[in-house]
C-alpha positions in Angstrom: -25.7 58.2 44.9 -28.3 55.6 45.8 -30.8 55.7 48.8 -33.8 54.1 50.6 -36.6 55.9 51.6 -40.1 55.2 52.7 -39.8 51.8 50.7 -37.5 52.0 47.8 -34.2 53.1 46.3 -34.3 56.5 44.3 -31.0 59.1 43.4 -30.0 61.0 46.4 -31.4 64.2 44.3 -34.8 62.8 44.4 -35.0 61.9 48.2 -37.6 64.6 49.8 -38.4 64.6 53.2 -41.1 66.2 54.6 -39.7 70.1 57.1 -42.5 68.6 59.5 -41.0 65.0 60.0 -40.2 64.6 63.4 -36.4 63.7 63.1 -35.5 66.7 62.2 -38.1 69.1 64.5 -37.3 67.2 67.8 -34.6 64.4 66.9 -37.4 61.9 67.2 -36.1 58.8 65.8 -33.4 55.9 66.1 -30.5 54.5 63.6 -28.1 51.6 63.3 -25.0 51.8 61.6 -23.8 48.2 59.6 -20.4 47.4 58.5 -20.8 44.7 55.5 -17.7 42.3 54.2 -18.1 40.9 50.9 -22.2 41.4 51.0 -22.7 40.1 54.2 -23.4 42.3 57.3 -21.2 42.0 60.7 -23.3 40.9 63.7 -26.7 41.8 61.5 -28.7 39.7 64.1 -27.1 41.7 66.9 -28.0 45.2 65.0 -31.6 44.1 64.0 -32.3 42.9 67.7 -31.1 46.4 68.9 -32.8 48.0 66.4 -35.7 46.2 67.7 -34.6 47.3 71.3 -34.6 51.3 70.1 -37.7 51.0 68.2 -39.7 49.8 71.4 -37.6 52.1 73.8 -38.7 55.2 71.7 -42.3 53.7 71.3 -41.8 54.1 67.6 -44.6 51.6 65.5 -44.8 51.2 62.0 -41.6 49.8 61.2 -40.0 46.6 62.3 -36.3 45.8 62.3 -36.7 42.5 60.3 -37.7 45.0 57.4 -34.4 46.9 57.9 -32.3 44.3 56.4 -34.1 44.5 52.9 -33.5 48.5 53.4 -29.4 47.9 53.7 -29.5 45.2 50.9 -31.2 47.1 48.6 -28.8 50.4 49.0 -25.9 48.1 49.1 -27.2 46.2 45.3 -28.0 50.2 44.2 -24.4 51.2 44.3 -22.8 47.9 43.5 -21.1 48.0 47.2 -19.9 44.3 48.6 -17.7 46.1 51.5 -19.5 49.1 53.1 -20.9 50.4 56.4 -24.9 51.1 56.2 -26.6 53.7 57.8 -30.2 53.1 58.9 -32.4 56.1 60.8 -36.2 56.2 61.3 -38.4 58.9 62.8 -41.6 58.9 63.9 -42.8 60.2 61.1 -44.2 63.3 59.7 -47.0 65.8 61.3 -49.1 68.4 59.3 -47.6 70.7 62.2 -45.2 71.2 65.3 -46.5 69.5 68.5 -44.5 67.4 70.9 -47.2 65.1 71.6 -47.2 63.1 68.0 -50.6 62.5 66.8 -52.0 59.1 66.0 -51.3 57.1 63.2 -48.0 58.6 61.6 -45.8 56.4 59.1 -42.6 56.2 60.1 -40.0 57.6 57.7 -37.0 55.2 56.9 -33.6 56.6 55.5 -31.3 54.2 54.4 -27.8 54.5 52.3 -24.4 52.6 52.2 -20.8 54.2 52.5 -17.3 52.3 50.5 -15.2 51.2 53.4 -12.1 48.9 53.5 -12.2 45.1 53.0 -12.3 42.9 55.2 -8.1 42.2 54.9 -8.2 45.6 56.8 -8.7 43.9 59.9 -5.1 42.4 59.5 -3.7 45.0 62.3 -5.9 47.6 64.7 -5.3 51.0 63.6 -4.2 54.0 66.2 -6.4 56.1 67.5 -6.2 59.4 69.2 -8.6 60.5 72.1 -9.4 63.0 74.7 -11.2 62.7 78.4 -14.5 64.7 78.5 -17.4 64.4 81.0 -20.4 62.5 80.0 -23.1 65.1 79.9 -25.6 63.0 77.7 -29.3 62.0 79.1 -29.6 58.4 80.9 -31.4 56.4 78.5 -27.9 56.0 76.1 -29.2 52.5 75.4 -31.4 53.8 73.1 -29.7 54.4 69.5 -31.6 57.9 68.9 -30.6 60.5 66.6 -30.6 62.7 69.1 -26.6 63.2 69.3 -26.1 66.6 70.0 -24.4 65.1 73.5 -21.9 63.6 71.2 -21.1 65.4 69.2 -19.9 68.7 71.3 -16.9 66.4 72.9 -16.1 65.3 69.1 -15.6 69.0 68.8 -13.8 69.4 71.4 -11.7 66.4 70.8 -11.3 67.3 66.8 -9.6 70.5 68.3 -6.2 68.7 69.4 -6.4 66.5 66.7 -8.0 63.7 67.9 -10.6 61.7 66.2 -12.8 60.3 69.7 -13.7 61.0 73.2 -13.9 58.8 76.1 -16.9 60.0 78.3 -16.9 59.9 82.2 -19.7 60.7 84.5 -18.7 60.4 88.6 -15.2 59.2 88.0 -16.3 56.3 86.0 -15.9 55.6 81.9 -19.6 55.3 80.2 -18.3 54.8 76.6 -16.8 56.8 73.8 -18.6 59.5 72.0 -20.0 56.5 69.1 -18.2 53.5 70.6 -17.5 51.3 73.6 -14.3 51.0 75.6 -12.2 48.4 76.5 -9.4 48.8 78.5 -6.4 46.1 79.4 -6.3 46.2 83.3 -3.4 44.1 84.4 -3.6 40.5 82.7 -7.8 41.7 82.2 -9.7 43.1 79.8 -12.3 45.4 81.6 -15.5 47.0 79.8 -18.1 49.2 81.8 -21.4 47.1 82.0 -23.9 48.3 79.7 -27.0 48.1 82.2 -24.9 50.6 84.4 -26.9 53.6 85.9 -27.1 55.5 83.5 -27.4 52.7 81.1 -25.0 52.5 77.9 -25.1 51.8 74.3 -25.5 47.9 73.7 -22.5 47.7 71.7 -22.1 45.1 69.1 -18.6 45.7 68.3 -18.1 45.1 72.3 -19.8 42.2 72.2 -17.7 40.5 69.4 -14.6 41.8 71.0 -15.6 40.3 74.7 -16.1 36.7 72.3 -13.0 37.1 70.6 -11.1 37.8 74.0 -12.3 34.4 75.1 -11.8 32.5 72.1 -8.2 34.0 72.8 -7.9 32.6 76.5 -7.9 36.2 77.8 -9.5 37.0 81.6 -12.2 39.2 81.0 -14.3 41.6 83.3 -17.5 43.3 83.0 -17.2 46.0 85.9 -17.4 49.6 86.3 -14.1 51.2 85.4 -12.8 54.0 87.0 -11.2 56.8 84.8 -7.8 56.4 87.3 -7.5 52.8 85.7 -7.9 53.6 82.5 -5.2 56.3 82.5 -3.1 53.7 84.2 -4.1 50.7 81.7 -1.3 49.0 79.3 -4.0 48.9 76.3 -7.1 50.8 75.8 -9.1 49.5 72.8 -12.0 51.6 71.3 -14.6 49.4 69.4 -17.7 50.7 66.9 -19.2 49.3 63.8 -17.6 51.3 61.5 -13.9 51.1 63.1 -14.6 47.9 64.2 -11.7 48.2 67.0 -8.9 50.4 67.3 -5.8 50.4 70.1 -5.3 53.9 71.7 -2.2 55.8 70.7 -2.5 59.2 72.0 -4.5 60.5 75.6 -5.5 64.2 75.7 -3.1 65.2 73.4 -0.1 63.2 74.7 1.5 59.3 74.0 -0.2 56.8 75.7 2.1 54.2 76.8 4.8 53.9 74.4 2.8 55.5 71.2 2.0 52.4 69.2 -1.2 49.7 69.4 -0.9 47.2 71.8 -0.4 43.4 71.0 -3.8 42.6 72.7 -5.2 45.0 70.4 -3.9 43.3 66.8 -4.7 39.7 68.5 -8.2 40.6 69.1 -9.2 42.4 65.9 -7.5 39.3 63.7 -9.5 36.9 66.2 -12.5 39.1 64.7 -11.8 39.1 61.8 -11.4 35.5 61.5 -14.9 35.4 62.8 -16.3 37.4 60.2 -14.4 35.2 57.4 -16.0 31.7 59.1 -19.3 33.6 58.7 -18.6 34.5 54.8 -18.2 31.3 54.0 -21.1 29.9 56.4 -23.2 31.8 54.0 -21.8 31.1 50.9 
């Protein structure tokens, strides 16, 4: 395997990183996460201006997200990948010990390297997915992509238990998002999402956002409110959208059927109307 760091592509075996580098002392550092069709990345403006947004959250310097596409190109050319999901991370560097203040001056380090995933005829139908209801203890600032994901992944562990493969997150009675996604859930004749400059704040999803366009390229109502946990359980269709999924219709709730067991029609309209978006933008730059 194939892999960027700190400026070029070397064999996985040869990748050395530093016991001092701060992403892996104190979680210091930020990612994105890619999905490419044919070469070409899905939303990459939309990743490189959150990128962006992370890097100048976390005060990180030394690295800008304009340079992160050559990073994801270069590991995607390496191992001869045209449909693949890229992940990106970069700390704040290395220190010559541990300190929580970070001395002046560090390089960032930059990690980079691409995973196979299915083509983009996948997107044909929205696959099933199972999930379970856990509270939201994660800190506020979730609008910031860190590494830090230890708040995500204990509910994945919890929900991996019954056999599922996400959790929704709640905090006061209202959804936040999933564990690494955002939620969408069909409220009546209305597709409702949680806003994502909510108090706490939430992950600027760019799967959501495609979704939300797709909804109204297909005449659907939509609604950017606070949704309350009691509507979601009560919802005909609750879709769970990420980069690597790209969006998936709800099939089982805290270990039981929700609604009659199968995705929902909303859910296969939408991720076609996505995927024709994604095809338009192939040949755009071809």
């Amino acid at each position: 395997m194939q892999v960027w760091l700190d400026g070029r592509v070397m064999p996985v075996e040869e990748a050395r990183i530093s016991p001092f580098d701060r992403g892996f002392l104190f979680g210091d550092g930020v990612y994105e996460v890619v999905r490419f069709f044919d070469g070409v990345g899905m939303a990459m403006d939309l990743h490189l201006a959150r990128l962006e947004r992370s890097l100048a959250l976390a005060g990180i310097v030394g690295f800008t997200a304009a340079e992160a596409r050559q990073a994801m190109l270069a590991v995607l050319q390496a191992e001869g990948l045209r449909d693949a999901a890229v992940y990106l991370q970069v700390t704040r560097g290395a220190a010559a010990t541990r300190t929580h203040i970070p001395p002046k001056g560090l390089r960032p380090t930059v990690f980079a390297f691409a995973s196979a995933c299915p083509p983009l005829s996948s997107l044909d139908a929205a696959a099933g997915i199972s999930v379970v209801v856990r509270p939201d203890d994660r800190w506020h600032r979730c609008e910031i992509k860190t590494v830090s994901l230890m708040g995500s992944v204990l509910p994945m562990l919890e929900a991996a238990e019954i056999g599922a493969e996400e959790a929704i997150l709640v905090r006061e009675g209202l959804v936040s998002e999933g564990s690494s996604s955002n939620v969408m859930a069909l409220v009546g004749d209305t597709l409702v999402t949680p806003p994502i400059d909510a108090e706490p704040s939430i992950l600027h999803g760019t799967m959501r956002h495609l979704a939300l366009d797709a909804a109204h390229a297909e005449g659907m109502k939509t609604s950017v409110r606070p949704l309350p946990v009691s509507e979601l359980m009560q919802a005909s269709e609750v879709l769970i959208v990420s980069s690597r999924r790209v969006l998936a219709g709800v099939t089982r709730l805290d270990g039981r059927s929700f609604g009659d067991g199968s995705v929902g029609p909303v859910a296969h309209r939408l991720i076609r109307r996505m995927r024709d978006g994604v095809q338009s933008h192939l040949a755009a730059a071809r």
